[in-house]
N, C-alpha and C positions, 0 to 999 in steps of 0.2 A: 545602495538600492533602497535599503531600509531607512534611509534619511531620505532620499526623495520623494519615496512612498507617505512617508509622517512628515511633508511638508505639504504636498499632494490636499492630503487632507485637510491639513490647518485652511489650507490655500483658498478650499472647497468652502470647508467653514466659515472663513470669514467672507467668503461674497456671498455664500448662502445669508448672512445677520445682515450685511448691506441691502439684501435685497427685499428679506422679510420688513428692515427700514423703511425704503424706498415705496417699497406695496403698502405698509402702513400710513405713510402719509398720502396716500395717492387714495386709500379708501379712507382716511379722514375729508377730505376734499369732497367725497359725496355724501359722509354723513354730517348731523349737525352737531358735533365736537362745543361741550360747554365745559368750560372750567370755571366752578363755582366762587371760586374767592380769590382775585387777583389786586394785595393792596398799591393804593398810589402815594406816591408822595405826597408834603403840600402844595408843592411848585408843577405837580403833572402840569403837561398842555400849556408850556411855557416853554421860553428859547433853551431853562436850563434842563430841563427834563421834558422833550419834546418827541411824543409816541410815535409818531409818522417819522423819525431819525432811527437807524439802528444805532444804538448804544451800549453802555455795560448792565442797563437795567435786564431783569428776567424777561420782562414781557413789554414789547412792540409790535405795532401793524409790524414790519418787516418779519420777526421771529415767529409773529403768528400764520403769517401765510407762508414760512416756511415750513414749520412744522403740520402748520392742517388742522390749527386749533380756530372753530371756526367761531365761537364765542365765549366772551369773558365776563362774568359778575364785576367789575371795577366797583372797588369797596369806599363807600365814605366812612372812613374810621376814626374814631378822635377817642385819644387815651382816655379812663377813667380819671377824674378830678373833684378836688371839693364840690359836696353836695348844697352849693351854697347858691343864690342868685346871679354872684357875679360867676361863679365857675359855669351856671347854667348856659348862661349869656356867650364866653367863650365857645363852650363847645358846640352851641348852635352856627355861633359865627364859623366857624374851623371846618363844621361840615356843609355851610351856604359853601364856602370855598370850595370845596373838593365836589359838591353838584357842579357847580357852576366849570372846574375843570374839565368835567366828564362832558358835560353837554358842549363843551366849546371844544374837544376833539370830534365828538359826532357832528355839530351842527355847522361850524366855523372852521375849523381847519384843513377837515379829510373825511367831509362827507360823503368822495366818492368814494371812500375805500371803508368805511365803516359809517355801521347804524345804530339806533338805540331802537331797541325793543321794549315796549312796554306789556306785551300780550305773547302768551304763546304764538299765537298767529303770526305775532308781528316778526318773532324771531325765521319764522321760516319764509315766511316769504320774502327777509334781508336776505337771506341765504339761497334762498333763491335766483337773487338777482344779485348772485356772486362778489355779496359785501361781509366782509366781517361785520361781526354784531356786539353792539357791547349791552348789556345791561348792568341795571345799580343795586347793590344789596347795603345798606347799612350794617356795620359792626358795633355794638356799645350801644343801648338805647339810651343810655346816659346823656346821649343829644338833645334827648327830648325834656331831659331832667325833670319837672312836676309836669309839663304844659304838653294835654293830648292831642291839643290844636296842630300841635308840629308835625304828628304821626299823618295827616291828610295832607300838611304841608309838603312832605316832603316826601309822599307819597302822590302823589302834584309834579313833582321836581323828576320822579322815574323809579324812586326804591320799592322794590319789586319784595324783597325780607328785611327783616330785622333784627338783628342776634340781641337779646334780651338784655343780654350783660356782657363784661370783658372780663381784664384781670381786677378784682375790688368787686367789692358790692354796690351797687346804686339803688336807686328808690325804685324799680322795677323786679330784682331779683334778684337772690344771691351769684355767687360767681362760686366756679367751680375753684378756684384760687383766690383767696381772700388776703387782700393787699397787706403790708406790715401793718402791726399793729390793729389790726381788723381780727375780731372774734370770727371763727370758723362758718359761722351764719348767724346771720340778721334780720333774717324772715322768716326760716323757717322754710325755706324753697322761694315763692313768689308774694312776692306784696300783694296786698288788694288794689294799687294803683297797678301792679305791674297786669294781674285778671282783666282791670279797666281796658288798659293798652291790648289786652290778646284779643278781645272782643273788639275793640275797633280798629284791631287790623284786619280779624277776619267781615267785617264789614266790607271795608275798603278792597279784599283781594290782594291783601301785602302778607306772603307767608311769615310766618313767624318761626324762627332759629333759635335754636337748642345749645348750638357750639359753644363752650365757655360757661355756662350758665351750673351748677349745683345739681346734683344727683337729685334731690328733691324738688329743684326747680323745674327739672326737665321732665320729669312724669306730671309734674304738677301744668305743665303745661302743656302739656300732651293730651289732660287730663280735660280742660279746658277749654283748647282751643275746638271748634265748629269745622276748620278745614284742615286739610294736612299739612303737619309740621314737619321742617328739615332740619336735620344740622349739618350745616354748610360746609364743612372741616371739621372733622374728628375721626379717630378710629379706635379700633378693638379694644377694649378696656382685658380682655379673656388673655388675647396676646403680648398685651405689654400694659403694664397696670398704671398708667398714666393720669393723674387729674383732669385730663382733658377730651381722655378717651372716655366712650361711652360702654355701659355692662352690659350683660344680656338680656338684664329685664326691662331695660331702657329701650334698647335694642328692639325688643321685640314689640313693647308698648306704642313705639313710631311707626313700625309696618303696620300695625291694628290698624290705625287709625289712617294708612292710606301714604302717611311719612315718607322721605328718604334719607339714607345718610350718604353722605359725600363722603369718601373714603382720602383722608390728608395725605399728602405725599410731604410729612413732614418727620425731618431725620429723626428728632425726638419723641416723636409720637408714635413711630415703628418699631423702636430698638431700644437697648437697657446701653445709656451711655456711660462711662468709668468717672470715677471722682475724679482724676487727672482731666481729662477732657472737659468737665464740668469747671474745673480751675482755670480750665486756659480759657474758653470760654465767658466766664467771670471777666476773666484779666481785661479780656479785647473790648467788652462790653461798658469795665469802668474807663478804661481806657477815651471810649467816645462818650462818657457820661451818661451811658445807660447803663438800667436793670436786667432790663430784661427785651430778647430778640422782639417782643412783640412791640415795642416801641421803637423800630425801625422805621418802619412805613411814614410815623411821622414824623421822623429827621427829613434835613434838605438830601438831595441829590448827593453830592459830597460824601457824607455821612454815613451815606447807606456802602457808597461806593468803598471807602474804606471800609465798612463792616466786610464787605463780599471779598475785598482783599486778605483778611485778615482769616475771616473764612477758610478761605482758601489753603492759605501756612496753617492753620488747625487741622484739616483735612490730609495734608501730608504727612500727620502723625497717627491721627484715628480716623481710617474708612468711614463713611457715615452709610445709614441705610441707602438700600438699592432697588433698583424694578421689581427683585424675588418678594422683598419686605414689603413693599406693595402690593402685589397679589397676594400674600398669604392672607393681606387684611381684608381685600377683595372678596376671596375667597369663602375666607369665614364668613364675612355678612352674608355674602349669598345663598350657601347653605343653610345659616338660620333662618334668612328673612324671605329670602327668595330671589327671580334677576331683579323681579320689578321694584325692589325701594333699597337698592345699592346706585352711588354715583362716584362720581371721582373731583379733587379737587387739588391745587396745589399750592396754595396762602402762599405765591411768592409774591415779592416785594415786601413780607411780614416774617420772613425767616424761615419758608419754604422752598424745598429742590431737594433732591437726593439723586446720586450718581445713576445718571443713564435720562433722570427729566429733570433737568437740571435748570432750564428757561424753554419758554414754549417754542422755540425750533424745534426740540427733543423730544415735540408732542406724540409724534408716530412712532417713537420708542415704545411706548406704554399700549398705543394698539397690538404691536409686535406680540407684547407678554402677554396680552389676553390672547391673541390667537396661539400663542404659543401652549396655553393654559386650556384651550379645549373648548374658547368662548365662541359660540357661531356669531354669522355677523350679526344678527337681529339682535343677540344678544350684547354684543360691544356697542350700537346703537343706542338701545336701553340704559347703560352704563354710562355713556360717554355724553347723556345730555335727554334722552326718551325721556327718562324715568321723572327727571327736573323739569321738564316742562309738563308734562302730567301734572305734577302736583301744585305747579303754578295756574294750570286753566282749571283747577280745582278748586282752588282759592279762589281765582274768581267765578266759577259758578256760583259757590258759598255766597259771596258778595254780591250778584245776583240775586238771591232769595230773600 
């Protein structure tokens, strides 16, 4: 009787998580759901990697409208390389490429099922009229290498931010990880070209991004910029003492000024992982001729595909963070900062997922844990996309004036 009783229960339990599921993605569906940094391949929007197909990638039209993730930042990213004209050259070409993918998903392939937003406005009323929305954020201003003509180019093209720096330093700003061989800073936080670029982006209405960039580059540019800065992916520096996470006086320095932070749903960025797991990791990584997970995104399809397999056999030794590890970091921001300048983000295709949002079908998991967490709806709204379009029609009033 006492086993039917404590089955009883289980039984209850688990259609009660199915259905908090289930209501989760059913109230992403009426709100507007943005997930701030989702990287692409180089071959996005192509037979091999083709977004209107479900596949092994994290994020597709199909995953997102299963899940209820109703918009996506799709990132032009191109790694850090020689600061040199011909490396310049490259990396403009690398990221013409990955515009010209994004817009040929929106404009050419599956316009009925997704749009590009270039305005707050624009995003809601794609949403409206029951489309997915993508918009564009550049990663690396190293794009733009010396030439600020590029920043209105390719703000021309749909990039909506711009992350300052990557992994390495570039001529805009130190990085919060300074490549081998690279002195710890080179600026001193931001260059006097990188000040150039904050001001004509807050001209232009292109927020300007913090993620990745030097503890002194990010107050420095917080410091700076005319309209409100984000960082697009990062979390708790308080919680887990990460190079990539942000501190509390950074933290706080971005709500002054109107800021938000994306809260990462990235395993490393949530949890202290073991040297063992650091070594297997290693392995898989030389294995496919990388450094480091953040040069993912710009392998082929292939590439990536064996990394998530490989992933996977590492996972069956060491659990990776989970939906609690994302709420505590939830949590804490909101507490310091308040609901209005916390968001949420989840850098997959760049080495982002953790067990429970793992690709965006699994989007209404993470509503679940906020309402499990005490969040009203206004409030998961605010979180899940409010709070990021605020400070996008922000920028551009700035740009306005």
């Amino acid at each position: 009787m006492r086993f039917r009783t404590g089955m009883a229960v289980i039984l209850a339990a688990v259609c009660a998580a199915g259905q908090a599921g289930e209501g989760a993605t059913v109230m992403n569906g009426k709100i507007l759901t943005i997930d701030s940094h989702i990287d692409i391949p180089p071959d996005f929007a192509t037979p091999a990697a083709d977004p209107g197909r479900r596949g092994a990638t994290q994020v597709d039209l199909d995953k997102m409208e299963e899940g209820g993730l109703a918009a996506g930042f799709f990132i032009v990213y191109v790694r850090q390389g020689p600061r040199t004209g011909a490396g310049y050259a490259r990396a403009r070409d690398a990221a013409l490429t990955k515009f010209a993918a994004i817009r040929r998903m929106t404009d050419e392939l599956y316009p009925d099922r997704i749009g590009l937003a270039l305005t707050a406005a624009d995003a809601r009323r794609i949403h409206a009229e029951g489309k997915l929305i993508a918009l564009i954020g550049i990663e690396n201003g190293y794009v733009i290498g010396r030439d600020l003509s590029l920043i209105e180019r390719y703000y021309q093209l749909g990039a909506r931010y711009m992350t300052l720096a990557h992994d390495g330093h570039n001529d805009l700003a130190d990085s919060a990880r300074a490549a081998p061989g690279e002195p710890a800073a080179l600026h001193g936080g931001l260059s006097e070209l990188g000040r150039t670029a904050i001001a004509k982006m807050n001209r232009l209405g292109m927020l300007v991004d913090i993620s990745h960039v030097s503890r002194d580059a990010a107050l420095e540019t917080i410091a700076a910029s005319s309209a409100p800065v984000i960082a697009s992916h990062s979390s708790v520096r308080t919680l887990y003492d990460h190079p990539r996470n942000l501190d509390d006086e950074t933290m706080r320095a971005l709500a002054a000024k109107g800021g938000v932070m994306q809260i990462v749903a990235y395993d490393s960025h949530l949890r202290k992982i073991s040297e063992e797991e650091t070594a297997a990791l290693k392995a898989l990584l030389t294995s496919l001729g990388m450094n480091s997970p953040a040069e993912v995104p710009g392998k082929a399809l292939v590439i990536q595909e064996r990394y998530a397999k490989g992933i996977q056999t590492i996972r069956e030794h060491w659990p990776r963070a989970n939906l609690e590890n994302l709420g505590d970091h939830i949590d804490y921001a909101v507490r310091l900062l308040g609901i209005d300048h916390v968001g949420i983000a989840s850098d997959f295709g760049g080495g982002g997922g953790i067990d429970g949002w793992d690709n965006a079908a699994e989007t209404g998991n993470v509503t679940a844990m906020l309402t499990r967490r005490g969040y009203s709806d206004a409030d998961i709204e605010k979180l899940w996309g409010g709070n990021l379009l605020r400070a996008l029609a922000e920028a551009a009033a700035v740009a306005g004036k």
